[in-house]
N, CA, C and O of each residue as an XYZ file, in Angstrom:
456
protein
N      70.982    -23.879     72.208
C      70.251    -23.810     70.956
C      68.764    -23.614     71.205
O      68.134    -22.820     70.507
N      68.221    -24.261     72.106
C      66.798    -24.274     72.170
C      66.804    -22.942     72.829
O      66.100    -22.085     72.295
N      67.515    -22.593     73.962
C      66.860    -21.340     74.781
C      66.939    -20.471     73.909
O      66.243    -19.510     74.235
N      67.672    -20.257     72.520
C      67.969    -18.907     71.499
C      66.674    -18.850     70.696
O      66.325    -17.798     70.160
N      65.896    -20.068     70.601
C      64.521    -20.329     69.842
C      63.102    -19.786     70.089
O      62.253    -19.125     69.491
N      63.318    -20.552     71.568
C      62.070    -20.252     72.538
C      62.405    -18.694     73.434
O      61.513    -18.167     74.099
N      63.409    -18.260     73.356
C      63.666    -16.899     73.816
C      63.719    -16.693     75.524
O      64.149    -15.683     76.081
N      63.192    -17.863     76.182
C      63.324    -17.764     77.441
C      64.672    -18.657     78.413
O      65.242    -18.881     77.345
N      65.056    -18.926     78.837
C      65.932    -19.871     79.324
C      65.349    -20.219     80.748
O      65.254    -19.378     81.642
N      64.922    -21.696     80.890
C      64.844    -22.615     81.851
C      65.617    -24.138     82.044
O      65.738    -24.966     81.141
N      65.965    -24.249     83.046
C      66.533    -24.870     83.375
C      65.435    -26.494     83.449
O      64.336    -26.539     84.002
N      66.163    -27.745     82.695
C      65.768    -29.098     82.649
C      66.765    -30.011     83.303
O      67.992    -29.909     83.308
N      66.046    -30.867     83.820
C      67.478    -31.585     84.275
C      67.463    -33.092     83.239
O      68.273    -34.009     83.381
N      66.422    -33.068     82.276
C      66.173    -34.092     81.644
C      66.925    -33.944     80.282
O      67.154    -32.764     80.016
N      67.268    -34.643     79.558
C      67.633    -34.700     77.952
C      65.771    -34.983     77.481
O      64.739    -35.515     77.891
N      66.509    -33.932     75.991
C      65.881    -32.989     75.557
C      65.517    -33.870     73.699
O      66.393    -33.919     72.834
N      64.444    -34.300     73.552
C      64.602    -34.487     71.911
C      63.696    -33.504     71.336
O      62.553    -33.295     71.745
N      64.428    -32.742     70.090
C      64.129    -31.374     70.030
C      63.530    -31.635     68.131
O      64.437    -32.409     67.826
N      63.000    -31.553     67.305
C      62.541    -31.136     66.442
C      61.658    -30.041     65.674
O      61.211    -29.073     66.289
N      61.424    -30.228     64.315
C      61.045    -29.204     63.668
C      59.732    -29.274     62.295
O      59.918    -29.944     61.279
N      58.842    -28.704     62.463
C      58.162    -28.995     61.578
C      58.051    -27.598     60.636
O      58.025    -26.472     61.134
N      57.999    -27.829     59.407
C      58.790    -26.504     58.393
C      56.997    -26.241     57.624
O      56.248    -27.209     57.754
N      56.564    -25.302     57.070
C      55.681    -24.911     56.686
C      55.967    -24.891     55.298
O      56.220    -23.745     54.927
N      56.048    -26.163     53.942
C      56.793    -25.906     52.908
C      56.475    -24.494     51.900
O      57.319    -23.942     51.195
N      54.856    -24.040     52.063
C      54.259    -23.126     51.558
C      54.376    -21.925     52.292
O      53.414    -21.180     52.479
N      55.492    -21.710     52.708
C      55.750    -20.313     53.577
C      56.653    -19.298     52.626
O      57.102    -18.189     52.916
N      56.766    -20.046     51.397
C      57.108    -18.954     50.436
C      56.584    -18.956     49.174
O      57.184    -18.734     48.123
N      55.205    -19.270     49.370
C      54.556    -18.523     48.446
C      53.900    -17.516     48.913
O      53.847    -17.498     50.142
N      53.179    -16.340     48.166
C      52.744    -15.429     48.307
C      51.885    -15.417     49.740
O      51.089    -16.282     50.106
N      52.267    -14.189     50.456
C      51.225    -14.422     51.959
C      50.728    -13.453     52.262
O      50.868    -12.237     52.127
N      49.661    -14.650     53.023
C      48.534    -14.318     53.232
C      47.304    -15.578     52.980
O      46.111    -15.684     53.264
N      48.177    -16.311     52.389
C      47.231    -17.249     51.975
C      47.823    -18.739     52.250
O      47.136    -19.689     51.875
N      49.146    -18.996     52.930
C      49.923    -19.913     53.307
C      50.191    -20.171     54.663
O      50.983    -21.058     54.982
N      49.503    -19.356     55.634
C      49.936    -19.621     56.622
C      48.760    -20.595     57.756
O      47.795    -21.068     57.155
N      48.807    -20.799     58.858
C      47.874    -22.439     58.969
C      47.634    -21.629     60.652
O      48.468    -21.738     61.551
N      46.573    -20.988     60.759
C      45.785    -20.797     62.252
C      45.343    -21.805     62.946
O      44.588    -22.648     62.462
N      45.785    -21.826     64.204
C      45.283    -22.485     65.681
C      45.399    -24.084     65.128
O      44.565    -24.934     64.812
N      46.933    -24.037     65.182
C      47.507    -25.652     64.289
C      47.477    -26.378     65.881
O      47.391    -25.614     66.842
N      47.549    -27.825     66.107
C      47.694    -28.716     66.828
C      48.464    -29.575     66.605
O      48.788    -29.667     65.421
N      48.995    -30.409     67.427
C      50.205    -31.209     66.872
C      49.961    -32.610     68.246
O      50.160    -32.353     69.433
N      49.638    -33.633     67.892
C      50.056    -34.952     68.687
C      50.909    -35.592     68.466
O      51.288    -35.409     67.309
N      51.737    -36.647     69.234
C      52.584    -37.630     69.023
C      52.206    -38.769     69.563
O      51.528    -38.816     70.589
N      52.665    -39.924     68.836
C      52.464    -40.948     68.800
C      53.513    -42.209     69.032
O      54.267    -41.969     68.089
N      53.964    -43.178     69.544
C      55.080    -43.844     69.635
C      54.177    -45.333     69.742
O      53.235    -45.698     70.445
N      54.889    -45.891     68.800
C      54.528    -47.171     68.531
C      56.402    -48.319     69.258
O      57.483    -48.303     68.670
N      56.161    -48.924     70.284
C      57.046    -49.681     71.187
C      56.704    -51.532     70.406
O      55.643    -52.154     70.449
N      57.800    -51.890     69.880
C      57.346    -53.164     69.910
C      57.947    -54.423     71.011
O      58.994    -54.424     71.659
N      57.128    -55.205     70.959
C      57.893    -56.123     72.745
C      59.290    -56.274     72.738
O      59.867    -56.105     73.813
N      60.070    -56.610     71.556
C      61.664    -56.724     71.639
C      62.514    -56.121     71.715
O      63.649    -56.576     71.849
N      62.161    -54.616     71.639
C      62.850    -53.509     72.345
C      62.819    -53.388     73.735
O      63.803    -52.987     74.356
N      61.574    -53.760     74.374
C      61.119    -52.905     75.208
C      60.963    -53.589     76.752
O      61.663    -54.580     76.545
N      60.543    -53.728     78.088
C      60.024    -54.250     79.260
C      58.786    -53.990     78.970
O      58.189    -52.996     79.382
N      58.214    -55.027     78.102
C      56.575    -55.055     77.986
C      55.670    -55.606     79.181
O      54.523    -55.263     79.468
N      56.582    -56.656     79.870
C      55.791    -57.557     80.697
C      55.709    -56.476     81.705
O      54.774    -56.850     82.412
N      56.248    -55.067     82.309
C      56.450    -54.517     83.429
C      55.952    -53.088     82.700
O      55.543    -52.128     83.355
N      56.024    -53.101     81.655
C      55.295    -51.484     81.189
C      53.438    -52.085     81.056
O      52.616    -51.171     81.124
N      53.032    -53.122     80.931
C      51.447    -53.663     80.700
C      51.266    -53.419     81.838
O      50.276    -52.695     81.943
N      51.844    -53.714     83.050
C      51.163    -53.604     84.256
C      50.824    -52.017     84.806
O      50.144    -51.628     85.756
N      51.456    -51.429     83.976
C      51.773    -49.960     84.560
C      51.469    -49.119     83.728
O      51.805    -47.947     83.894
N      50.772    -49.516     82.654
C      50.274    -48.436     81.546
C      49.225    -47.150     81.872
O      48.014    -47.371     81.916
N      49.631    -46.131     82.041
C      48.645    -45.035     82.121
C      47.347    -45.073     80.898
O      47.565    -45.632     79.823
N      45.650    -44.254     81.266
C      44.761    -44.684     80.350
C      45.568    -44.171     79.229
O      44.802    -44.351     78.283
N      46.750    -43.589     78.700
C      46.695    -43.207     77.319
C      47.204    -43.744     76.527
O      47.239    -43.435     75.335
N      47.775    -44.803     77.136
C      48.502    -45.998     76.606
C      47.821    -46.841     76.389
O      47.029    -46.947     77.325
N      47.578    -47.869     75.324
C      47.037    -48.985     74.932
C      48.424    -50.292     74.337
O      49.528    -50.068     73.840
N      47.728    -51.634     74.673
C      48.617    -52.208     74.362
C      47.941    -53.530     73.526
O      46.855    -53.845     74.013
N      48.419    -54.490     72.202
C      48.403    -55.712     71.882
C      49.528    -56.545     72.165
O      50.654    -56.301     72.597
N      49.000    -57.488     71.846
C      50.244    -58.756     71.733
C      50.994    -58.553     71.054
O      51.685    -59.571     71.036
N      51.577    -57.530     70.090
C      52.129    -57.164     69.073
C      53.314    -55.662     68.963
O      54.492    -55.561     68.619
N      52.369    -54.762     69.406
C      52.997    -53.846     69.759
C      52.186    -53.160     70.840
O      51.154    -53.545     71.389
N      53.006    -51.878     71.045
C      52.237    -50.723     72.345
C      52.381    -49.620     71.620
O      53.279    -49.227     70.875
N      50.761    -48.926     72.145
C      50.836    -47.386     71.585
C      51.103    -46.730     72.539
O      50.509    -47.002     73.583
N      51.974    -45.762     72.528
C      51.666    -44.660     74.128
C      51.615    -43.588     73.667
O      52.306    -43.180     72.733
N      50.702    -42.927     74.324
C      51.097    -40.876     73.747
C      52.499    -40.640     73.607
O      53.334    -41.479     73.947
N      52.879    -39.164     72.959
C      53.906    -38.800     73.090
C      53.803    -37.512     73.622
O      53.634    -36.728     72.688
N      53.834    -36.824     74.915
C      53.574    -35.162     75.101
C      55.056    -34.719     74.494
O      56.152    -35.280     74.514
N      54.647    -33.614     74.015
C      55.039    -32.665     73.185
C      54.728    -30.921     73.380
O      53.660    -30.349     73.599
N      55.843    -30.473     73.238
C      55.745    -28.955     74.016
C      56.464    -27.891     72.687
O      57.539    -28.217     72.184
N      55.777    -26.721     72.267
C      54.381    -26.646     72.638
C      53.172    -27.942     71.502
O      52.764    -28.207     70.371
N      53.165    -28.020     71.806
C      51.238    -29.197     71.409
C      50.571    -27.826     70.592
O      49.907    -28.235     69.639
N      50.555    -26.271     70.692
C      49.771    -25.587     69.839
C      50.391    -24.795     69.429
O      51.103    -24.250     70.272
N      50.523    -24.207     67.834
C      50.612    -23.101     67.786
C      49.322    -21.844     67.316
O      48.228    -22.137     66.834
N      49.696    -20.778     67.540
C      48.449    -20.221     66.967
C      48.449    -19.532     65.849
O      47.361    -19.076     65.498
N      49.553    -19.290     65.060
C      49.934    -18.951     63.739
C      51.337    -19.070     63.320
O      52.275    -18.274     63.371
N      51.179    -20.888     62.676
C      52.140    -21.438     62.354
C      52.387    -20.925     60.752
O      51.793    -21.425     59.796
N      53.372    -19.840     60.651
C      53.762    -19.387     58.901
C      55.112    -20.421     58.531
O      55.121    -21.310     57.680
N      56.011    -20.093     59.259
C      57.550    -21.000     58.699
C      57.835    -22.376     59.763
O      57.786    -23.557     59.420
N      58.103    -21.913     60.959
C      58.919    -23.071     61.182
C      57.777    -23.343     63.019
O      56.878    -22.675     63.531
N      58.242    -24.190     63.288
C      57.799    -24.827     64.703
C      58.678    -26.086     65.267
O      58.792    -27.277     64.976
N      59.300    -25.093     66.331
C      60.046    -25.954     67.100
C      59.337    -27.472     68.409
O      58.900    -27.277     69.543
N      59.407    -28.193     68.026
C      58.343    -29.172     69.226
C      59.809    -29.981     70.020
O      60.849    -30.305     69.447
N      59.533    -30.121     71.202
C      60.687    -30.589     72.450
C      59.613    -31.985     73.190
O      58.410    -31.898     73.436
N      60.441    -33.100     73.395
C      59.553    -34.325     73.929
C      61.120    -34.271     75.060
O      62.338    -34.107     75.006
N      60.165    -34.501     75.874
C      61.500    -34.150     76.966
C      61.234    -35.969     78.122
O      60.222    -36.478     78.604
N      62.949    -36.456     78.128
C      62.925    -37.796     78.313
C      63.072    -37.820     80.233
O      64.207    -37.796     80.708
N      62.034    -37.860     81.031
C      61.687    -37.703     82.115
C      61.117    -38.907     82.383
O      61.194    -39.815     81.555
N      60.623    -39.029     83.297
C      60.019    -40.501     84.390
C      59.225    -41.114     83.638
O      59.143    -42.326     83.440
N      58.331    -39.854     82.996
C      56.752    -40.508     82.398
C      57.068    -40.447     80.829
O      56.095    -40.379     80.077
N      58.690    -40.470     80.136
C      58.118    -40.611     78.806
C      58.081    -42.505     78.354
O      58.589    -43.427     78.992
N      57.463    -42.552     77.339
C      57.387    -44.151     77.119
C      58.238    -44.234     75.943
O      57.998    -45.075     75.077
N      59.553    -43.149     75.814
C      60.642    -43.711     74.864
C      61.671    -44.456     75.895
O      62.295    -45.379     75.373
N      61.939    -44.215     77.222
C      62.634    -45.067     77.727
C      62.489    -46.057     78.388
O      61.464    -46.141     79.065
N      63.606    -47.286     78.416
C      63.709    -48.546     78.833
C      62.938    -48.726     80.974
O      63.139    -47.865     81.831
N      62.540    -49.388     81.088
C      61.998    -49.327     82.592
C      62.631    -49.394     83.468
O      62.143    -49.011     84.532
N      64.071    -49.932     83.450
C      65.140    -49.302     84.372
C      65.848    -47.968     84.410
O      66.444    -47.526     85.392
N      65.709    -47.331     83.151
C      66.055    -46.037     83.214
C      65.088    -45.215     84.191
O      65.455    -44.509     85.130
N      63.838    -45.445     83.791
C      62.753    -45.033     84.288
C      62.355    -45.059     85.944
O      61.644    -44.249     86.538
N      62.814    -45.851     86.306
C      62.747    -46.282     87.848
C      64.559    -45.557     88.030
O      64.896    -46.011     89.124
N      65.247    -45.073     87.721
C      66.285    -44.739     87.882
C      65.856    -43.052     88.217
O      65.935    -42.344     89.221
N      65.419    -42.865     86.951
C      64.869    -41.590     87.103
C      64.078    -40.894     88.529
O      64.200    -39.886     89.225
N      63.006    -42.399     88.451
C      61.905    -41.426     89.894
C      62.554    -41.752     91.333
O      61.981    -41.507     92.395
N      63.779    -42.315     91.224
C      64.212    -42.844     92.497
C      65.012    -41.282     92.546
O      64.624    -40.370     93.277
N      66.125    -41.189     91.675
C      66.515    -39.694     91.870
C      66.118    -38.122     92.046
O      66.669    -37.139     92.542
N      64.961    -38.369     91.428
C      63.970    -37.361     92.022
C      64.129    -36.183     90.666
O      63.486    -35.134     90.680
């Protein structure tokens, strides 16, 4: 599904969370609906009872911040730009060593396998 989107086919060895952000004004009249040199961040809010907080605090990269409460961590996201977003935009967060949606044994599972 994704390689029919993005038009290229590469090979991941990671699982893939794939979404979509829709342009609702892409059918009105154009020329005047469409959104130049768009940007897109993600954000993931972790709270301690999900998560290995005591072992992700020690190990937080600078883009991560943490309270007593919850943790923020980036979310990278691919592509992060488009340059003339009219209808649709596909964005892929791909679940590898360094994302902070998974648990810290997955994670150490991951970089041990390479």
């Amino acid at each position: 599904f994704c390689q029919s989107i993005l038009g290229h086919k590469s090979f991941n060895p990671y699982p893939v969370i794939e979404f979509r952000i829709v342009n609702n004004r892409a059918n009105c009249p154009p020329g005047k609906n469409e959104i130049w040199d768009a940007q897109v961040t993600g954000i993931v809010e972790l709270s301690p009872e999900n998560n290995d907080t005591s072992e992700r605090r020690n190990s937080l990269p600078s883009e991560q911040h943490s309270t007593d409460q919850k943790i923020s961590c980036d979310l990278k996201l691919s592509p992060s730009f488009h340059p003339y977003f009219c209808r649709t935009w596909f964005l892929r967060h791909i679940l590898d060593e360094s994302s902070p949606l998974l648990k810290e044994d997955v994670r150490r599972r991951l970089k041990e396998r390479g």
